[in-house]
N, C-alpha and C positions, 0 to 999 in steps of 0.2 A: 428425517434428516436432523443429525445434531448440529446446532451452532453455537460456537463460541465468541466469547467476547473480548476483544485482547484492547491493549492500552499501548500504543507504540510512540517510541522518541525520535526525532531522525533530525539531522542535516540536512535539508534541502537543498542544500546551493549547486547539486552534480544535477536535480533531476526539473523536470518538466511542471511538476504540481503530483496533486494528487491521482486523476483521475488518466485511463490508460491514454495515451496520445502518439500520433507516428512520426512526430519531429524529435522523439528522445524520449530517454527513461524515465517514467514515473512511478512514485513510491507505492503505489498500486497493483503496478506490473512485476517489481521486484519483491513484493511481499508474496504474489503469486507464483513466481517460479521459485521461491525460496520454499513456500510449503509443498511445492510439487517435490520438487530435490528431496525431499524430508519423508513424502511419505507418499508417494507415486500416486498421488490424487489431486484432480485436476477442481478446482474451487476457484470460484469467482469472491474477492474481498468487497464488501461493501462498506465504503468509511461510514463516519455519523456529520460529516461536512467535507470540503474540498480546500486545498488550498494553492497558491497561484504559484506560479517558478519562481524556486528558488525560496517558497516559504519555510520555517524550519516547524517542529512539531515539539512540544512537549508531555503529552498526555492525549495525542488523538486518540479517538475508539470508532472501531472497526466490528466489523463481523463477517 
């Protein structure tokens, strides 16, 4: 299995935090069906930290 390493920036203020949750959208959740939409493969994002609602990101890493 390949993994890659990506560095993403987001606005937090619409989502829940980082990590999946069932009271609203987390930027976990949307990075995951954004890569599904893209290439019909189902991958779970693992960040390199979490952050809390409504945190904003400038340089998190993920894999």
């Amino acid at each position: 299995m390949q993994r890659y390493k990506i560095k993403i920036e987001y606005d937090g203020t619409p989502f829940v935090g980082w990590q999946f949750q069932k009271n609203g959208p987390s930027i976990q959740e949307v990075l995951q069906k954004a890569i599904f939409n893209f290439s019909k493969e189902k991958v779970v994002i693992t960040g390199a930290g979490r952050t809390d609602s409504g945190v904003h990101a400038l340089a998190q890493v993920a894999h």
